[in-house]
C-alpha positions as CSV (number, residue, x, y, z in Angstrom):
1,X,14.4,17.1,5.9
2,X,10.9,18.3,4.8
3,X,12.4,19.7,1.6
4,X,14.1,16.3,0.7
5,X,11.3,14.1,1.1
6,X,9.1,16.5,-1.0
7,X,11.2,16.7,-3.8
8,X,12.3,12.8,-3.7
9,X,8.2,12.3,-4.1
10,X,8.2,15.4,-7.2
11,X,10.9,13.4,-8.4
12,X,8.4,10.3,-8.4
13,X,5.9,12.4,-9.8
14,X,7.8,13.5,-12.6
15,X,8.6,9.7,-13.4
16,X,5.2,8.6,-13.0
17,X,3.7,10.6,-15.6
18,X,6.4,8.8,-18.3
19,X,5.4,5.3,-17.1
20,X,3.2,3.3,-18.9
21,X,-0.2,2.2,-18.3
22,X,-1.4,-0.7,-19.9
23,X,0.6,-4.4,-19.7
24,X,1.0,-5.9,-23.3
25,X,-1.5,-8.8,-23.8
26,X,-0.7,-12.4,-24.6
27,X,-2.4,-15.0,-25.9
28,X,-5.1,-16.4,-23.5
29,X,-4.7,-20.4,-23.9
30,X,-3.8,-21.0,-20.3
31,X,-0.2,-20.1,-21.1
32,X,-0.2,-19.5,-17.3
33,X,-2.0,-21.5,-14.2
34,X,-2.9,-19.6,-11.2
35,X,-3.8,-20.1,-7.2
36,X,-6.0,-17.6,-6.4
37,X,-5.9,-17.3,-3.0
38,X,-8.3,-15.4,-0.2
39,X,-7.5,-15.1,3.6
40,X,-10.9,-14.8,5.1
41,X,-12.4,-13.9,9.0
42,X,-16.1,-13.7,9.5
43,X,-16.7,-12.1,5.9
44,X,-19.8,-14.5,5.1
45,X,-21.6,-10.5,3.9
46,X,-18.6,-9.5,1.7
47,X,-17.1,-12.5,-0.6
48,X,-20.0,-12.8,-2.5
49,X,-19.1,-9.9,-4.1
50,X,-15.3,-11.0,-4.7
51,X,-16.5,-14.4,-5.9
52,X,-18.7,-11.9,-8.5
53,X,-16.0,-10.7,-9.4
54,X,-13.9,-13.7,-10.2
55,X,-16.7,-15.4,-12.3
56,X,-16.2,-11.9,-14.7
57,X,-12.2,-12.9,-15.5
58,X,-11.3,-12.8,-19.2
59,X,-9.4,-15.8,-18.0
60,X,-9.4,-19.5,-18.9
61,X,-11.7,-21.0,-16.2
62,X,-9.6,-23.9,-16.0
63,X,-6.5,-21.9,-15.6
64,X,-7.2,-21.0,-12.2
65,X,-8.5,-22.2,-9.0
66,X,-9.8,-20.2,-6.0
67,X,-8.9,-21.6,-2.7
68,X,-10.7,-19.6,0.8
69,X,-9.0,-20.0,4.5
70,X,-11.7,-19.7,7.2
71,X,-9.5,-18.1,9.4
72,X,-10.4,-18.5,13.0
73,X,-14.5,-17.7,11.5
74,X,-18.0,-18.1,13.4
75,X,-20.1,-17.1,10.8
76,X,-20.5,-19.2,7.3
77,X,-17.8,-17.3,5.2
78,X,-16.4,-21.2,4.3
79,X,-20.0,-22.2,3.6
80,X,-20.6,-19.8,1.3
81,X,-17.2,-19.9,-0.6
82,X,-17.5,-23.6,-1.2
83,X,-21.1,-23.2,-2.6
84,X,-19.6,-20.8,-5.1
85,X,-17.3,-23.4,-5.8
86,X,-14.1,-22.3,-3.9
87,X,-11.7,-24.9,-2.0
88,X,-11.9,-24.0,1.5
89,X,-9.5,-24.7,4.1
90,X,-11.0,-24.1,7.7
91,X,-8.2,-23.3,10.6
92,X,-9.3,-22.7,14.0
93,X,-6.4,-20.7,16.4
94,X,-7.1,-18.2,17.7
95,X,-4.2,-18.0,19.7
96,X,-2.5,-16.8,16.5
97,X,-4.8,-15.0,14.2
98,X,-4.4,-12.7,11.8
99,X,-3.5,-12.9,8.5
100,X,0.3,-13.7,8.0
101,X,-0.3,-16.6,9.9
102,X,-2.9,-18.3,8.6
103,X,-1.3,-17.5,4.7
104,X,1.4,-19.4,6.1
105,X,-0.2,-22.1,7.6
106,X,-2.0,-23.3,4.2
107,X,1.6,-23.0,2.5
108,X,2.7,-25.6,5.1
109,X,0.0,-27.8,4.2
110,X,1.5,-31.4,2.9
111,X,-0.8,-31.0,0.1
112,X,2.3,-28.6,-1.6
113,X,-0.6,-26.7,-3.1
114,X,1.5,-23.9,-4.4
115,X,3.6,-25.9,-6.2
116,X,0.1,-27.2,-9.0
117,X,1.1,-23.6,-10.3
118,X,3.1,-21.1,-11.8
119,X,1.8,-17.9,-9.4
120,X,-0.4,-17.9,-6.8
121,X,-2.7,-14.9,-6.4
122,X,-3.4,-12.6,-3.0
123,X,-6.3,-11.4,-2.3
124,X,-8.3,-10.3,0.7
125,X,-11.8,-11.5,1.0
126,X,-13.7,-7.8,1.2
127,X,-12.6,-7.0,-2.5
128,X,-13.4,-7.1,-5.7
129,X,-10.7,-7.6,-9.0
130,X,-10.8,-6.1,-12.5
131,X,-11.5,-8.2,-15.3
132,X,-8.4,-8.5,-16.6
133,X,-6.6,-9.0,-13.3
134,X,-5.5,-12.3,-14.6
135,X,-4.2,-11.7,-18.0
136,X,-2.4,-8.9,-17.3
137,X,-0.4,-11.1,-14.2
138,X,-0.2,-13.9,-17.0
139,X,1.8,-11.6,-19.2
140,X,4.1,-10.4,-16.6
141,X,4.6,-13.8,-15.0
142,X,5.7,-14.9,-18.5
143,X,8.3,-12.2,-19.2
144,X,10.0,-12.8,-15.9
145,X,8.2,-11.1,-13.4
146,X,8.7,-13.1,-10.2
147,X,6.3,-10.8,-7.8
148,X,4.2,-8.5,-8.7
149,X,1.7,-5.8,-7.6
150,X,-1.6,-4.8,-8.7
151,X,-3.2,-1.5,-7.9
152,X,-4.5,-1.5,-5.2
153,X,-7.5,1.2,-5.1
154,X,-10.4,2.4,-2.7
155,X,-14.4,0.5,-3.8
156,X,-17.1,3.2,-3.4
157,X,-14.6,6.3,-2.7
158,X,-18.2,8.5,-2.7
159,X,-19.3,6.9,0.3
160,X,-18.0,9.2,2.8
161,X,-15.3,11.9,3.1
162,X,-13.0,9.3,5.0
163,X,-13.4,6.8,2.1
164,X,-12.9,9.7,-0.7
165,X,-9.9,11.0,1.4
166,X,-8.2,7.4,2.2
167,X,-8.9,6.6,-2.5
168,X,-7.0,10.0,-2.3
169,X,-4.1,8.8,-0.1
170,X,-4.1,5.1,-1.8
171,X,-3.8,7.5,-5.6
172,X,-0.7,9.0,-4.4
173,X,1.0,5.9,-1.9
174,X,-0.3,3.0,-4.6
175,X,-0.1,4.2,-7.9
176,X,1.7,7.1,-8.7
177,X,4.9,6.1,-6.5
178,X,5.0,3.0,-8.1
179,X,4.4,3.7,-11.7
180,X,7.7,6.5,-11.1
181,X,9.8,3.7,-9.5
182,X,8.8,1.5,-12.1
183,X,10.5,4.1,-14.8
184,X,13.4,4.6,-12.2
185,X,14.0,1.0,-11.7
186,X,13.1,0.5,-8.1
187,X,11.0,-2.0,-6.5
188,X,7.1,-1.1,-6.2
189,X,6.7,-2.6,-2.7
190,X,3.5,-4.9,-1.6
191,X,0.7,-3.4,-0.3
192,X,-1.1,-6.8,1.2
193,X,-4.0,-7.3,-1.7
194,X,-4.0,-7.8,-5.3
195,X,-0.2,-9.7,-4.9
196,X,1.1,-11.8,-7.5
197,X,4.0,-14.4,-6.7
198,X,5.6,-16.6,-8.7
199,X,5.6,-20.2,-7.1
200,X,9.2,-20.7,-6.5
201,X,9.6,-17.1,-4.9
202,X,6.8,-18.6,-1.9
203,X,9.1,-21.5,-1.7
204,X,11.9,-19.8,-0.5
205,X,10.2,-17.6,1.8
206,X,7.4,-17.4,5.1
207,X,4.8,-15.2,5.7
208,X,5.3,-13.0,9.2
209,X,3.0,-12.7,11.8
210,X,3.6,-9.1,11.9
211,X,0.2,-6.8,11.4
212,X,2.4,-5.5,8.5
213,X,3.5,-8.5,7.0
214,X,3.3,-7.1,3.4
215,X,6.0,-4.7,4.4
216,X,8.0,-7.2,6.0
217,X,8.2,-9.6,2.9
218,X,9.2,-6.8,0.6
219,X,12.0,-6.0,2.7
220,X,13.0,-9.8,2.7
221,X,12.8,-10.4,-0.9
222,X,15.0,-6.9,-1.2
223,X,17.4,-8.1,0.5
224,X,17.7,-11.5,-1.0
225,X,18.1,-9.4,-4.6
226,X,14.4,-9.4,-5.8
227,X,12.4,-6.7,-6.9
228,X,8.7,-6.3,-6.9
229,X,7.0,-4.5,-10.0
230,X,3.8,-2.7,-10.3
231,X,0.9,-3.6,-12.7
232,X,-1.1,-0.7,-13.0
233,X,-3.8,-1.9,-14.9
234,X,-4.6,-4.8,-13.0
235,X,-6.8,-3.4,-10.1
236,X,-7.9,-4.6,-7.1
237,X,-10.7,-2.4,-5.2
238,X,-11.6,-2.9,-1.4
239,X,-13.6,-1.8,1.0
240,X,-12.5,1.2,3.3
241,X,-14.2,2.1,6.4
242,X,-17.0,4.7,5.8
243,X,-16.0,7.0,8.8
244,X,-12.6,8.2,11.0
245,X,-13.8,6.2,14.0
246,X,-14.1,2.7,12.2
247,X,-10.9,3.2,11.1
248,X,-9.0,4.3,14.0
249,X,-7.7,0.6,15.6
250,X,-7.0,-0.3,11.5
251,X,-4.6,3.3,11.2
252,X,-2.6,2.8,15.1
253,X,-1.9,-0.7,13.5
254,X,-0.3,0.2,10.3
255,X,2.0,3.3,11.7
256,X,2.8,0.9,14.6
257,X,4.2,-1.7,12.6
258,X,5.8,0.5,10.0
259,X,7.4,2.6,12.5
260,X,9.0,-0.8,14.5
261,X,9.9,-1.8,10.7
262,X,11.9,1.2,9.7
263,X,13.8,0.9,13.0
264,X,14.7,-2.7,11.8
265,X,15.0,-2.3,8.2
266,X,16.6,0.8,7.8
267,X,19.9,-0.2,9.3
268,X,19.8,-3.4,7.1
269,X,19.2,-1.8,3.9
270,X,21.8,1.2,4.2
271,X,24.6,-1.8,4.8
272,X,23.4,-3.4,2.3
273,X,23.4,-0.4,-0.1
274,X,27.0,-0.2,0.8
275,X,27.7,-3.7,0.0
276,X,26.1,-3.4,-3.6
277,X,28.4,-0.2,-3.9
278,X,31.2,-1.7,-3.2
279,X,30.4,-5.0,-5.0
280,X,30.1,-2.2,-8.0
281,X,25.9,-2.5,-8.2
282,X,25.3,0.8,-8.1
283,X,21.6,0.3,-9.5
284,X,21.1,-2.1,-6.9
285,X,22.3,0.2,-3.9
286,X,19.8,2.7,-5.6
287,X,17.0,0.4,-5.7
288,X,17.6,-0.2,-1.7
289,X,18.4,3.5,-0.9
290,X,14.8,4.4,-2.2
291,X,13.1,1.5,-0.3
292,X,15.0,3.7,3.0
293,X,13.2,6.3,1.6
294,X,10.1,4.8,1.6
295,X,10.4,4.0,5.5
296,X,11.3,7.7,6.3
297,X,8.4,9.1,4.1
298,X,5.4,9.6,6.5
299,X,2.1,9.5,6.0
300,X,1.5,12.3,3.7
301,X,-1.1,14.0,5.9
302,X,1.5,14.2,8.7
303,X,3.8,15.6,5.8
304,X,1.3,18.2,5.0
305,X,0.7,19.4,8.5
306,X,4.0,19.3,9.2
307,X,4.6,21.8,6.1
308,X,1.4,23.6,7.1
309,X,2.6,24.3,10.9
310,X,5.6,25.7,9.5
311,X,4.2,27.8,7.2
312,X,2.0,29.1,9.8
313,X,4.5,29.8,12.4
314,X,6.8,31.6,9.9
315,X,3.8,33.9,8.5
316,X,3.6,35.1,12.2
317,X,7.5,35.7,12.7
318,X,7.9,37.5,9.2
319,X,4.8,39.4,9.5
320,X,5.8,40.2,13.4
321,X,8.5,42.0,12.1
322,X,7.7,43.6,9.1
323,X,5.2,45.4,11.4
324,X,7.3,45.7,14.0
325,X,5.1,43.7,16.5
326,X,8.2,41.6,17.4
327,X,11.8,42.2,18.7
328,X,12.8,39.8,15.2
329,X,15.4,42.0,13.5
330,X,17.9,41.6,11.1
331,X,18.9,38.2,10.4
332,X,16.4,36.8,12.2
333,X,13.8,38.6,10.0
334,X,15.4,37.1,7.0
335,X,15.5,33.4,7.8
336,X,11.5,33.8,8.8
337,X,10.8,35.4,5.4
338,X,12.9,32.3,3.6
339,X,11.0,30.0,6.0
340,X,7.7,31.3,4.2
341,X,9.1,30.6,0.8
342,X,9.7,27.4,2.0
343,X,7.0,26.6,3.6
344,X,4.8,28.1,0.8
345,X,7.4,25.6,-2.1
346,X,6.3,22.6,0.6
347,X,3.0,22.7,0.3
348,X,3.1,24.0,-3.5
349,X,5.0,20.5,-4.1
350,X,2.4,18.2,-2.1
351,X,-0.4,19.7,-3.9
352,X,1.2,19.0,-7.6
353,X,1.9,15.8,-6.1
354,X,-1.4,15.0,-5.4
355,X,-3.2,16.4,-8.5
356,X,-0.7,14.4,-10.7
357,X,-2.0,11.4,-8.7
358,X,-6.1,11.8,-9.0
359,X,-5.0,12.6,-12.6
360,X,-3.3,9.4,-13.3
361,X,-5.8,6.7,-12.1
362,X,-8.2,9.1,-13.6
363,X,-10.0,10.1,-10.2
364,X,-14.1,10.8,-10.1
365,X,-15.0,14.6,-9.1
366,X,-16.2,13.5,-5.4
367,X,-12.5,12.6,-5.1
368,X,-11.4,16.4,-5.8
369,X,-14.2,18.1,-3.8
370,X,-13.7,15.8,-0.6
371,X,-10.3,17.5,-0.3
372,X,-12.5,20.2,1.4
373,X,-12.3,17.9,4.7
374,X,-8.5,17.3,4.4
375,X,-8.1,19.9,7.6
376,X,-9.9,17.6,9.7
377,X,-8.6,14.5,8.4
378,X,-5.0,16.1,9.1
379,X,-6.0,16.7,12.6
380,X,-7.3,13.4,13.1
381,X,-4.1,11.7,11.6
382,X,-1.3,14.3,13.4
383,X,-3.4,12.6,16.9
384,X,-3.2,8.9,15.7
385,X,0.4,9.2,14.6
386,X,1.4,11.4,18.1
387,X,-0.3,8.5,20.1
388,X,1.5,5.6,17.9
389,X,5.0,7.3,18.2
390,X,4.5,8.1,21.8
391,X,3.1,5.2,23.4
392,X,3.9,1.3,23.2
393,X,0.6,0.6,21.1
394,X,-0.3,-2.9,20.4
395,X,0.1,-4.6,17.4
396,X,-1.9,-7.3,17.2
397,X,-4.1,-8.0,14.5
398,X,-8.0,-7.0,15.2
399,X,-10.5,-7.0,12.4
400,X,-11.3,-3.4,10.9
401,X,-15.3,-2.8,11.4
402,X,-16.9,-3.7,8.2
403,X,-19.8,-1.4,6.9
404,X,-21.6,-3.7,6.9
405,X,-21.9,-3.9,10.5
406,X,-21.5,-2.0,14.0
């Protein structure tokens, strides 16, 4: 199984470096009006920066708006937004945090916000947008594209090994795969910040309260016939946390939710891969087939220990008994010398798959040299991702530590 998912991501990899890289321009006289729009909990220290951000757009000003949810906040995250000129909407429940539910409580608003514009904008409050963000989603919005992703990268990667390791991770799992599903004709997925939607596509569908709600919606639109693309030069940087420990609630959420997802999605889209085959959509079953993939992909560290431990264990059979340290004769001493060359091809493949990806979104040297800790950020994933399989871990939504603060 190890060998299939390694060469479907080479196959990726190989795609990716075809795709292009830059979104054609258009004509910048508010050919397109947008909703920019920013869930927010106690992040009164952090949107500042965001709002920055914003005020830098080569956009028509007065082709956008920027609207703030004070989700469930004690702190003055909704006065600061409005005195940087923000609308703010203020929603106390705490009985249902998080932030699926309060995007879809400003949707239900009788205002009908969403509908003032032709996309509304995603993003969360602790990060800040490149300064094109807008044209480039104005130009894809205009030839069609309905939802769209921006990529979505790591802010100060130097920080900390667990930053550099996580911009490492988010090189590979938010750029690279896209961009090669992009030139295979697959969907790119959401990744929860720097979304684009079209204002018809929110219409017809709700935001989840699941901690993975980004997931959750791909798989819907998937399966109502939609397809998500990738913009990969519009970027979207946020903060990670600066160490393993801040980020440990923030990781056993994520593989929670995925791992309840694939058991839910999985079956869906392999039926309805079947369907499109039969209803003779071949490039349609294709398109759901990879997004399968997707769920059975782990995270890569668990991938590369996983290659690693097998590796190791077959240097010890093979070398057992070419020395004759072991009773392994025969044919038994054959398979253990092809479970090295395997094991060696596995990890061979990761690493090109890797390099490829720090190559394409042209990553800084601390990215390269922070791979040094990748053997304890292995260890430290292998025991998050045994604990999430094995136990019934929560998922309710709890804000990651900023930072910022303790």
């Amino acid at each position: 199984m190890a060998a299939i998912l390694v060469a479907y991501l080479l196959v990726l990899t190989g795609a990716a470096l075809r795709a292009p890289r830059v979104t054609a321009s258009i004509e910048a006289n508010c050919p397109m009006r947008f909703m920019i729009l920013i869930p927010a909990h106690n992040e009164e220290l952090l949107v500042p920066s965001l709002f920055a951000s914003l005020a830098e757009l080569r956009y028509p000003a007065e082709c956008y708006r920027i609207h703030l949810i004070a989700d469930n906040c004690s702190d003055h995250t909704a006065a600061v937004a409005r005195a940087a000129g923000a609308v703010v909407f203020e929603r106390q429940d705490p009985a249902r945090p998080g932030k699926g539910n309060a995007l879809q409580w400003l949707l239900e608003q009788p205002e009908h916000l969403v509908e003032q514009y032709d996309g509304l904008i995603i993003l969360d409050a602790d990060s800040v947008v490149s300064a094109n963000f807008l044209n480039v989603m104005a130009a894809r919005l205009a030839r069609g594209e309905n939802v769209v992703q921006a990529y979505y990268a790591v802010r100060h990667p130097e920080q900390s090994f667990a930053a550099g390791l996580r911009f490492n991770a988010l090189a590979a799992l938010h750029y690279l795969r896209p961009q090669g599903r992009m030139v295979l004709g697959a969907s790119a997925g959401l990744k929860g910040n720097g979304m684009m939607f079209a204002a018809p596509v929110l219409a017809s569908h709700t935001w989840s309260a699941s901690v993975t709600e980004d997931i959750e919606l791909h798989m819907a639109l998937l399966l109502d016939g939609q397809r998500v693309t990738f913009a990969p030069d519009a970027v979207v940087w946020a903060e990670m946390p600066d160490s393993l420990a801040k980020s440990e609630s923030q990781h056993q959420r994520w593989e929670s939710g995925r791992l309840t997802l694939a058991r839910r999605y999985v079956p869906q889209l392999l039926g309805a891969a079947l369907g499109a085959l039969k209803a003779g959509r071949p490039h349609w079953a294709f398109v759901l087939l990879d997004a399968v993939m997707e769920h059975l992909i782990p995270p890569f560290a668990i991938l590369v220990g996983a290659s690693g431990l097998l590796l190791a264990v077959s240097v010890l059979l093979w070398a057992g008994a070419a020395f004759g340290l072991t009773h392994v004769r025969g044919s038994a001493s054959a398979l253990a010398e092809l479970n090295v060359v395997v094991g060696v091809s596995l990890l061979l493949g990761q690493v090109l798959y890797l390099l490829a990806a720090l190559r394409l979104v042209d990553a800084p040297p601390s990215a390269y040299w922070q791979l040094l800790y990748a053997p304890i950020y292995i260890l430290w994933k292998a025991r998050q991702y045994l604990r999430t399989v094995f136990s019934q871990a929560s998922q309710t939504w709890v804000r990651t530590p900023r930072n910022d603060a303790s």
